[in-house]
N, C-alpha and C positions, 0 to 999 in steps of 0.2 A: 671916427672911433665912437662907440656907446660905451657911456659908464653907467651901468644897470645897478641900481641898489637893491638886491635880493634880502626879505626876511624869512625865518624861516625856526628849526626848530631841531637842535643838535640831537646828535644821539645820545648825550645825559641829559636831557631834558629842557636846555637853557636856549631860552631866545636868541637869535641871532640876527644882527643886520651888517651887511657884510657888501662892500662896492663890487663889482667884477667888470669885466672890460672886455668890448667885442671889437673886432676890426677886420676888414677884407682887403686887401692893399689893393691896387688897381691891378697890378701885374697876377695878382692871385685870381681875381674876375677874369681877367684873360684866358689863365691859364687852365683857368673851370670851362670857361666858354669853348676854347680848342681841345680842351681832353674829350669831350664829346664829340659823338658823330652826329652830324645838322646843330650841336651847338648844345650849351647845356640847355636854354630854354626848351629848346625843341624835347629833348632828354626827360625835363621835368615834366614838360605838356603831356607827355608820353603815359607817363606814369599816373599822371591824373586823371586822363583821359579813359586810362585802364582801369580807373576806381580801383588799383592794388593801396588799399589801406597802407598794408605793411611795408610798400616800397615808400609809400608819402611820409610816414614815417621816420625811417631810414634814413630820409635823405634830409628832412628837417633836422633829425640829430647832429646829421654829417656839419650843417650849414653851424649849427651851433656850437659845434666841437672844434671846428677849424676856425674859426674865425675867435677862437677862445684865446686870450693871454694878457700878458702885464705888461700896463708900460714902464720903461727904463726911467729911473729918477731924474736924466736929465732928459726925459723926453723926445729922444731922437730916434729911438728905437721902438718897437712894440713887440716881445718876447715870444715867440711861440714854440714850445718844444709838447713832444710826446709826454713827458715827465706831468707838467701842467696840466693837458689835457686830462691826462689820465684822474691826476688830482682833484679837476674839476668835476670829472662826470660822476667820481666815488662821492658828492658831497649831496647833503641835500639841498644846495642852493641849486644844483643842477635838477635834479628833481621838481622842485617850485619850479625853476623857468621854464622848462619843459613844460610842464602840465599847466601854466600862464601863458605859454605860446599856443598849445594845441585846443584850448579851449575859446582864445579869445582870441578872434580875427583882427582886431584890431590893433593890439598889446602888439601881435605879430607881423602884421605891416611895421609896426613904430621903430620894431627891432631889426627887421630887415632893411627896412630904409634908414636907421642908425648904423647899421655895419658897413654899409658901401659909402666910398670917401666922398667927402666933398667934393662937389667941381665935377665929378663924373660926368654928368649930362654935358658940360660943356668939353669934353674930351671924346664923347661919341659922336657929338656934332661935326668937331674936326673930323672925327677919323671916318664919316658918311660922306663928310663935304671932298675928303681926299678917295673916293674909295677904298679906303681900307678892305683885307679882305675878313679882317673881322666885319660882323653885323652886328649889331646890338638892336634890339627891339625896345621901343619904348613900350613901358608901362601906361594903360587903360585907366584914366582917372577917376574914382568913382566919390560920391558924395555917400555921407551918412548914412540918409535916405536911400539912395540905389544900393549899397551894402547891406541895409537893413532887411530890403527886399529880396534880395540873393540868398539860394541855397548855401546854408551856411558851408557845407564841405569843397561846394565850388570857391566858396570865396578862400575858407583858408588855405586852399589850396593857391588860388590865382594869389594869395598876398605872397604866401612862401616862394613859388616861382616867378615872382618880378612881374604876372600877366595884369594887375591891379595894383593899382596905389592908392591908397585915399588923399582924398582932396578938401 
């Protein structure tokens, strides 16, 4: 789970700092990975690959909206409903994160790689080591320097669809 501190700047006026909380459960990653045909990566590559702005877009929203909600007080849950969602994307702390994701390749790895659960990598290894007939591809690890170097729309792109991680 990522707890993102958003500031930001209400609609009367007043500063705001305000926590929000992203999460992807493991069975949600699956269940993204199989709603696609060749796979969501495949899906995403698709899209990038087509330089369709508007779907890269799209689908950055989509990653941010779903994996939007609150955790339960005692902590056993993590709350997602439409109702929140919705809550969320009318606010302007959606706005900042948005426009903090799409500008900076890096902010946007931090948060993608915050949403997906802990221990993952060791749950694809099992499920490669068993063959599973999910896949999962690992993420391309790049340094500062190779990032720096990189066509910045390739990279936010490869950070948004798991093809790069920095290292």
């Amino acid at each position: 789970m990522l707890k993102k501190t958003i500031e930001y700047e209400d609609f009367n006026g007043q500063d705001v700092s305000e926590d929000h909380y992203f999460h992807l459960s493991k069975a949600e990653l699956v269940e993204m990975e199989m709603g696609q045909q060749g796979g969501m990566g495949a899906y995403l590559q698709s899209i990038v690959d087509s330089e369709d702005g508007k779907a890269i877009i799209s689908e950055f929203k989509k990653i941010i909206l779903e994996s939007y909600g609150k955790r339960s007080e005692d902590g056993k849950r993590f709350i997602k409903t439409q109702e929140l969602r919705d809550e969320f994307y009318s606010s302007q702390a959606y706005s900042e994160l948005f426009m903090e994701l799409c500008t900076d390749a890096i902010k946007a790895s931090e948060f993608i790689n915050g949403i997906i659960p802990a221990g993952l990598e060791q749950d694809v290894a099992k499920m490669i080591k068993e063959e599973s007939p999910v896949k999962l591809v690992e993420p391309q690890e790049l340094s500062l320097h190779d990032a720096a170097a990189m066509d910045q729309d390739e990279l936010r792109s490869g950070l948004a669809t798991g093809k790069y991680k920095l290292s």
